[in-house]
C-alpha positions as CSV (number, residue, x, y, z in Angstrom):
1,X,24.3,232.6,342.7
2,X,27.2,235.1,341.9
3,X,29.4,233.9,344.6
4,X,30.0,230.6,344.2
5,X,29.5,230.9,340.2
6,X,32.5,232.9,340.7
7,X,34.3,230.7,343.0
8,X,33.5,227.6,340.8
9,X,34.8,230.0,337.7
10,X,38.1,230.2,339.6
11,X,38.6,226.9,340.6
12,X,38.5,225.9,337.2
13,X,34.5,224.7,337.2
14,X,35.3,221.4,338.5
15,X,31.4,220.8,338.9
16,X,31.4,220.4,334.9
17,X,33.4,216.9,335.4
18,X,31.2,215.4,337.5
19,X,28.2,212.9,336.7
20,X,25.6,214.0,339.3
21,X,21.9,213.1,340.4
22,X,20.4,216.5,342.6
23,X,18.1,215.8,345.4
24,X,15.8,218.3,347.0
25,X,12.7,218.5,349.4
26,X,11.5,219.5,352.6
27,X,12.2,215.8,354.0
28,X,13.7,213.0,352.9
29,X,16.1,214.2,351.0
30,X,18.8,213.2,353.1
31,X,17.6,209.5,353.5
32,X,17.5,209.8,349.0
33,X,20.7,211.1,349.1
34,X,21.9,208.7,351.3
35,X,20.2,205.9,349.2
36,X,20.9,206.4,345.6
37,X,25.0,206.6,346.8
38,X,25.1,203.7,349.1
39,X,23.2,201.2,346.6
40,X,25.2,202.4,343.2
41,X,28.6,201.8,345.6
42,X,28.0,198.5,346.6
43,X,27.2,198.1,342.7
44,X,30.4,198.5,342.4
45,X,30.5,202.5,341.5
46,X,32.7,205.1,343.0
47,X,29.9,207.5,344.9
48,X,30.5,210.6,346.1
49,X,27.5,212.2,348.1
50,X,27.1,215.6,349.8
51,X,25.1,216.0,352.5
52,X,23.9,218.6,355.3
53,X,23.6,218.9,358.0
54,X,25.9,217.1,359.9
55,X,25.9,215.6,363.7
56,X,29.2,215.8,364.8
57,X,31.8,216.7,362.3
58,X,32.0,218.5,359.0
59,X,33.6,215.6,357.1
60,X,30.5,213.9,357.4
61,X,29.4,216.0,354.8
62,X,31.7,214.8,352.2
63,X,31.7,211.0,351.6
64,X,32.9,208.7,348.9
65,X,31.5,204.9,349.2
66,X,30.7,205.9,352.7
67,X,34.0,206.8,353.8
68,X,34.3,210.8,355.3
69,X,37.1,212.8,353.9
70,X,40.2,212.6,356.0
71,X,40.3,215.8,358.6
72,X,43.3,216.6,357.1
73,X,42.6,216.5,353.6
74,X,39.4,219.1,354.5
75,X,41.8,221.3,356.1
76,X,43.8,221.6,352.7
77,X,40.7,221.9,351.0
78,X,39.6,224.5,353.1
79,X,43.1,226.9,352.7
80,X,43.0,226.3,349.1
81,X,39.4,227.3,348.6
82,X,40.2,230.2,351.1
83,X,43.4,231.8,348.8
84,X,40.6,231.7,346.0
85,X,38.2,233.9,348.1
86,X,41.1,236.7,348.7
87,X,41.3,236.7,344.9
88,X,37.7,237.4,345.0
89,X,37.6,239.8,347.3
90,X,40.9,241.8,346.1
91,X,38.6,242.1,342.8
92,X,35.6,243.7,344.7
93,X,33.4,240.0,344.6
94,X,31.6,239.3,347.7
95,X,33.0,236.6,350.4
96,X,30.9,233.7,349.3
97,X,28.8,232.2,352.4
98,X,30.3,229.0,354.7
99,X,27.4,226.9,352.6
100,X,28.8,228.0,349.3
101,X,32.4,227.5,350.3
102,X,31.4,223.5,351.4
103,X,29.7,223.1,347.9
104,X,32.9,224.4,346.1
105,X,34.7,222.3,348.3
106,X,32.4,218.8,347.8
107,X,32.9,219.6,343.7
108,X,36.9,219.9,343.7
109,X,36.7,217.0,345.9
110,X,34.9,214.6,343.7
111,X,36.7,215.5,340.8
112,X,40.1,215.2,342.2
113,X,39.0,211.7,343.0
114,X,37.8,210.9,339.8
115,X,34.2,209.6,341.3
116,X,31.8,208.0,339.1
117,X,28.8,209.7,339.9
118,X,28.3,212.3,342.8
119,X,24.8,212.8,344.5
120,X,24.5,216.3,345.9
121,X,21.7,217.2,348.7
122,X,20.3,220.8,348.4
123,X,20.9,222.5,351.1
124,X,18.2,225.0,351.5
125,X,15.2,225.0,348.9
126,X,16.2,224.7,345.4
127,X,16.6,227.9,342.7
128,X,19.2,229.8,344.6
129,X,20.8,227.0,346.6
130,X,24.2,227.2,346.1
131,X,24.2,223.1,345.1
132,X,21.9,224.5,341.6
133,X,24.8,225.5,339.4
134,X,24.8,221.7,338.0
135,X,23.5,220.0,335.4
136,X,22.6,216.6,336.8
137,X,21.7,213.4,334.8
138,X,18.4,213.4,337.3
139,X,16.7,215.5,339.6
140,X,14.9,214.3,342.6
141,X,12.6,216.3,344.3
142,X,11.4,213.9,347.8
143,X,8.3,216.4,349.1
144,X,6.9,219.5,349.7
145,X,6.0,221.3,353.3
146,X,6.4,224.0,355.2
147,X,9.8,225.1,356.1
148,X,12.3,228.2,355.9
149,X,8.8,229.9,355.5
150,X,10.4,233.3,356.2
151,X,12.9,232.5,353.1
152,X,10.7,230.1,350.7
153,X,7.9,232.0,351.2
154,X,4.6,231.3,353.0
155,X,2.0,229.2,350.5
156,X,2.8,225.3,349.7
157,X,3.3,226.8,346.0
158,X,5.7,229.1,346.7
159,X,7.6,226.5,348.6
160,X,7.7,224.0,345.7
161,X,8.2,226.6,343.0
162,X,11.7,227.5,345.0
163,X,12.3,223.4,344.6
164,X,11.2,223.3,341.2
165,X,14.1,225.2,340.3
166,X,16.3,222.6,340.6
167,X,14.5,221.2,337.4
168,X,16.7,221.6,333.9
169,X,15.9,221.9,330.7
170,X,15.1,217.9,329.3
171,X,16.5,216.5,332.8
172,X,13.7,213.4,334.1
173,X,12.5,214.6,337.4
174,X,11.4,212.3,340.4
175,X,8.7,213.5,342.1
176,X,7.6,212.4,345.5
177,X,4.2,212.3,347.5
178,X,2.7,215.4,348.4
179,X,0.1,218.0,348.5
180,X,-1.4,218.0,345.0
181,X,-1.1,221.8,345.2
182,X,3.0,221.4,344.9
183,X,2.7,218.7,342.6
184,X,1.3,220.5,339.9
185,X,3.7,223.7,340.4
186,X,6.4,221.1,339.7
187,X,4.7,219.5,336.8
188,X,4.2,222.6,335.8
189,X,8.0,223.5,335.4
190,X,8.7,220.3,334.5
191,X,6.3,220.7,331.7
192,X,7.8,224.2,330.6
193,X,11.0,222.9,330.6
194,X,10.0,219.6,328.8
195,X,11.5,217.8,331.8
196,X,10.0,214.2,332.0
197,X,8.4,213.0,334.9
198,X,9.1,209.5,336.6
199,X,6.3,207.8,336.9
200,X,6.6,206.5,340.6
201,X,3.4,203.9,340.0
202,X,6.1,201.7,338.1
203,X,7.4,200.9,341.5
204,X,6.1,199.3,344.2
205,X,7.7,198.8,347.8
206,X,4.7,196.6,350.0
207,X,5.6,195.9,353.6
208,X,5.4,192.3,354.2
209,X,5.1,192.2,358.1
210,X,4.5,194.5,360.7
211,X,8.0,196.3,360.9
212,X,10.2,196.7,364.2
213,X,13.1,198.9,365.6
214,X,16.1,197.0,363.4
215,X,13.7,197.2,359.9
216,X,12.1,196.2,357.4
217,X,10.7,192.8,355.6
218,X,9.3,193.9,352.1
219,X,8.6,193.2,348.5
220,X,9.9,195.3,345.5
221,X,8.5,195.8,341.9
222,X,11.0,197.2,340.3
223,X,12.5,197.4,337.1
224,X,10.5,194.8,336.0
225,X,11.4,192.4,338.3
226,X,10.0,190.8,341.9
227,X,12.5,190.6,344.9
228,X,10.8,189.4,347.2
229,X,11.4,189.1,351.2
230,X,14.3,191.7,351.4
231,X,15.4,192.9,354.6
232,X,15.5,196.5,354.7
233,X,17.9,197.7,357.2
234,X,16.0,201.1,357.7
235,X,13.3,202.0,360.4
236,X,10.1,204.1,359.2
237,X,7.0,204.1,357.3
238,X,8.8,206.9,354.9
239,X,11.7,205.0,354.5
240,X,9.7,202.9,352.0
241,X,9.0,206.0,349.7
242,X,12.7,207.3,350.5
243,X,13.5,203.9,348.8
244,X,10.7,204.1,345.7
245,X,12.2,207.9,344.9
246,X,15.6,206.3,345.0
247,X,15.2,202.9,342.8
248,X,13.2,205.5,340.3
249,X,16.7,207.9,340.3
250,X,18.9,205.0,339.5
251,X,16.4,203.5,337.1
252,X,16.6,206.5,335.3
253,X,20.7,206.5,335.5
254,X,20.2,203.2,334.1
255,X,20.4,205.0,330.7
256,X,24.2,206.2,331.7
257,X,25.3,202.9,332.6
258,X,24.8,202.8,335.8
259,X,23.4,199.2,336.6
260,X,22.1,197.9,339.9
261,X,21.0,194.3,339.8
262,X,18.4,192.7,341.9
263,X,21.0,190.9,343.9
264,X,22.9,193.3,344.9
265,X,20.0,195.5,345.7
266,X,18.7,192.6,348.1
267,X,22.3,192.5,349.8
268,X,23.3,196.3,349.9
269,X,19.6,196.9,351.2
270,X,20.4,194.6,354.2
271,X,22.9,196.2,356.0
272,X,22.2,200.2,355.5
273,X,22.5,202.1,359.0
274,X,22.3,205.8,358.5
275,X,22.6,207.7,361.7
276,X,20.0,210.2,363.4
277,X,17.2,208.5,361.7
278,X,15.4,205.8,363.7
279,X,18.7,205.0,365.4
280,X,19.0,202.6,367.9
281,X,21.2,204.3,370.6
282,X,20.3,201.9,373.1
283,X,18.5,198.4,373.8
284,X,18.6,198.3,377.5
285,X,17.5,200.3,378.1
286,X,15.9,201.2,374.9
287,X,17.0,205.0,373.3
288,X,15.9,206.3,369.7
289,X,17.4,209.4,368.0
290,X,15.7,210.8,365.0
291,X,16.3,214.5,364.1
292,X,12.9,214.8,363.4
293,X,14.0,218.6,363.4
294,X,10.5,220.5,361.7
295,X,6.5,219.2,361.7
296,X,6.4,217.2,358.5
297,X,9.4,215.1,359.8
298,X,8.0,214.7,363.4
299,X,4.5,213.7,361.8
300,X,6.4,211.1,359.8
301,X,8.2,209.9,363.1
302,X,5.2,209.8,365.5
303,X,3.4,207.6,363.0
304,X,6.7,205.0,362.0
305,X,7.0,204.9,366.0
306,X,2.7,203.9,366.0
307,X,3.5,201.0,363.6
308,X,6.6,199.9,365.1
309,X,6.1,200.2,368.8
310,X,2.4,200.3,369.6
311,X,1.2,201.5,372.3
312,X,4.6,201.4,374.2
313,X,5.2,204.3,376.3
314,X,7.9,206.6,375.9
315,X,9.4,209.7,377.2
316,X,10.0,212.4,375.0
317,X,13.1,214.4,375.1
318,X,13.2,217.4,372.7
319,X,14.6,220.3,372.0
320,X,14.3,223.2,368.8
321,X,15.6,226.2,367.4
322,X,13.8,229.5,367.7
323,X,12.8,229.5,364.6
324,X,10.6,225.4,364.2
325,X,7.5,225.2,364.5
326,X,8.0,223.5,368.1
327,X,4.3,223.3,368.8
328,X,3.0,221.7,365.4
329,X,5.9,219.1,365.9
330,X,4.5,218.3,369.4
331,X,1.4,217.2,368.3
332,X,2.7,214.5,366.3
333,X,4.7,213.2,369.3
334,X,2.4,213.5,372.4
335,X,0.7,210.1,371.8
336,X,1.9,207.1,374.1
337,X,4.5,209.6,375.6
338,X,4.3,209.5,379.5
339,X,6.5,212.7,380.4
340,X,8.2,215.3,378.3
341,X,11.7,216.8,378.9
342,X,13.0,220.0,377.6
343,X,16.6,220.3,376.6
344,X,18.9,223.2,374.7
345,X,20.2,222.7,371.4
346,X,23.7,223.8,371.0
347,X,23.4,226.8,368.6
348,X,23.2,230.6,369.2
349,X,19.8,230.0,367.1
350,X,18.3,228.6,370.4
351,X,18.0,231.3,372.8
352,X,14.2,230.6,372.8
353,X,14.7,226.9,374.1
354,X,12.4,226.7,377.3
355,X,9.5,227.9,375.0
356,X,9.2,224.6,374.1
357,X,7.9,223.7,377.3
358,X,4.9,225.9,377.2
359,X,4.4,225.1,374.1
360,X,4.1,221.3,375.3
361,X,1.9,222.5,378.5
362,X,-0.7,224.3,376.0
363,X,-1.3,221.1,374.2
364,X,-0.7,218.1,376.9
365,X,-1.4,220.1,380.4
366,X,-2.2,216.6,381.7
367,X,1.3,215.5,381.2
368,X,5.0,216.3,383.0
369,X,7.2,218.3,381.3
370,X,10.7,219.0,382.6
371,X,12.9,221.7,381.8
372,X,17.0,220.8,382.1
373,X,19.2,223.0,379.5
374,X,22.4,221.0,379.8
375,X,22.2,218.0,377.3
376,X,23.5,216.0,379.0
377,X,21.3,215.9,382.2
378,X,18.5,215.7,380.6
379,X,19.7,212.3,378.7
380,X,20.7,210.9,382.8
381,X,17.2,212.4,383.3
382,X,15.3,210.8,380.6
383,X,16.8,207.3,381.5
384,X,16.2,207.6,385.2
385,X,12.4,208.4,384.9
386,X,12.0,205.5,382.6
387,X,9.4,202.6,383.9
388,X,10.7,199.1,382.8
389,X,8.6,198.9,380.0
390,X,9.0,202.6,378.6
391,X,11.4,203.7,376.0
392,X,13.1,207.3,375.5
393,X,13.2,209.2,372.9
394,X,15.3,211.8,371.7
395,X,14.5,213.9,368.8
396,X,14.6,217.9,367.4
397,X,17.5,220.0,366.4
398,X,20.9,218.2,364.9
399,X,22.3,220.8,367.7
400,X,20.7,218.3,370.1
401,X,21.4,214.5,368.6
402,X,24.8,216.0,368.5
403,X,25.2,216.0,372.2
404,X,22.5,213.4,373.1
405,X,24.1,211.1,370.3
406,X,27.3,211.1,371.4
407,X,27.0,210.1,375.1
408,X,26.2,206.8,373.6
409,X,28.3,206.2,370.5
410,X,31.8,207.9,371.7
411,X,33.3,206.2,374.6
């Protein structure tokens, strides 16, 4: 934490003017993130959020009421922050890492636009993520599974007690559903560091009818209060606690000021889109991204697809970085899927791609697999094998939606 506690020190601390909620988890943390700011904006509030990763651009990462920062302004930002790292370095400090550099970056950025409140996504775990410097107003900790085993360590508990380290001292903590053996390392640390614990059971999100591809009819208990028959614009079983972990954030930031009423939760709810998850590339034929990038996402996404879909068919176009867990994802995916296709992501990190393929083979020897490591071939692929009545679907590494994504959104 020396580096960008440094940094931060030179640039004045702008993190120390900012209101913040901090969101961490193995999944969902993106879809929280992306929540708590797009509600509280259409509220009314100037939002901030930083995210990662991105799909396409780095600007994507920084985002007031939605909007990316201009190219330009990131550019200033980025020869700014980069004369503050030669003072630094002329003093014997370390170059801080390109992570640490976009958190500096996101802080200086908020501040200079005197936001409201600014909801920062952990990047990688929790205690020595370069996002932990802050003291936020609540912390948000979505779930708990294996990931970055090789750098969180190798036990559920060890995993969660790198997360629980985004817990401060008398900060309330929202914790979401997982394995009881990470809840209790987080209660645990919550306990120590008499952080209170949200009570999650004082909200309640109930499906109302089976859900399809453009989202959700449901019922929320919330706050006191029953809205009932909202339209919830995002796809996915986990969407619904992604929304319960966010309505219990901005409960809690209720006690700031921040106010979100029942109408304006109905509306806002409405007409959320967020890219990559459950997206709707394509209707005819039908495509769906979802960077269902490690095994606890793709479990997630094989079982929202299950209650959307059916038993439609699909074929399956993946592709994963050396080092996922290709072969635990695949088991979530394999039901309903008719033939599997291999791509590439585009990252140095993938020179182990085709592995995928056996790994596929091992568990669904029954069923085609092909191997194409240009992107965009295997998208023409994927749609030509298609019967009338299948679907494809694209899902893995942001280094493949990247790609895949944009042969269908960019003209």
């Amino acid at each position: 934490m020396s580096r960008i506690s440094s940094l931060l020190e030179l640039m004045g601390n702008p993190e120390k003017d900012l209101k913040m909620v901090h969101v961490a988890g193995t999944n969902g943390k993106g879809s929280v993130t992306y929540l708590i700011a797009s509600l509280l904006s259409a509220a009314g509030y100037r939002v901030g959020r930083f995210s990662s990763p991105h799909l396409h651009s780095y600007t994507e990462r920084f985002t007031i009421d939605g909007q990316e920062i201009k190219l330009p302004r990131f550019k200033a930002y980025l020869d700014h922050i980069e004369e503050q790292v030669g003072q630094l370095l002329r003093v014997g400090k370390e170059h801080p890492t390109e992570f640490e550099i976009m958190t500096a970056l996101a802080f200086q950025y908020f501040k200079d636009e005197e936001v409201e409140l600014a909801v920062i996504e952990v990047g990688l775990g929790g205690v020595y993520d370069s996002t932990n410097v802050i003291t936020p107003l609540v912390s948000v900790i979505s779930s708990v599974g294996y990931e970055h085993t090789e750098v969180l360590g190798s036990s559920l508990e060890e995993i969660a007690q790198n997360k629980a380290g985004i817990i401060k001292t008398g900060i309330p903590v929202v914790i979401g559903s997982m394995p009881e053996e990470a809840r209790k390392i987080i209660e645990c640390q919550a306990g120590a560091l008499n952080a209170p614990c949200f009570n999650l059971d004082e909200i309640k999100v109930t499906l109302v009818r089976r859900p399809d591809i453009q989202g959700q009819e449901i019922d929320i208990d919330w706050a006191g209060q029953r809205i009932e028959r909202v339209h919830f614009g995002l796809a996915g079983n986990y969407q619904l606690e992604n929304l319960r972990l966010s309505l219990a954030a901005i409960m809690l930031l209720n006690e700031s000021g921040f106010i979100l009423t029942p109408q304006v939760l109905r509306d806002s709810l409405s007409h959320l889109k967020f890219p990559g998850r459950l997206e709707v590339l394509s209707r005819q034929p039908l495509v769906i991204a979802d960077a269902a990038h490690n095994p606890h996402a793709a479990k997630a996404l094989g079982e929202s697809l299950n209650s959307i879909l059916g038993a439609k068919k699909k074929i399956l176009l993946c592709g994963y970085l050396d080092d996922k867990n290709a072969g635990e994802a695949l088991a979530y995916l394999g039901e309903n899927t008719s033939r599997c296709i291999v791509s590439r992501p585009e990252s140095d990190r993938a020179s182990k791609w085709n592995r995928v393929a056996d790994e596929w083979n091992k568990i669904y020897p029954g069923t085609s697999c092909y191997v194409q490591e240009d992107i965009e071939k295997a998208v023409s692929l994927g749609v030509q094998l298609l019967d009338r009545e299948e679907y494809l679907l694209i899902t893995g590494s942001f280094y493949l939606l990247d790609r895949a994504r944009r042969l269908f959104t960019i003209a």
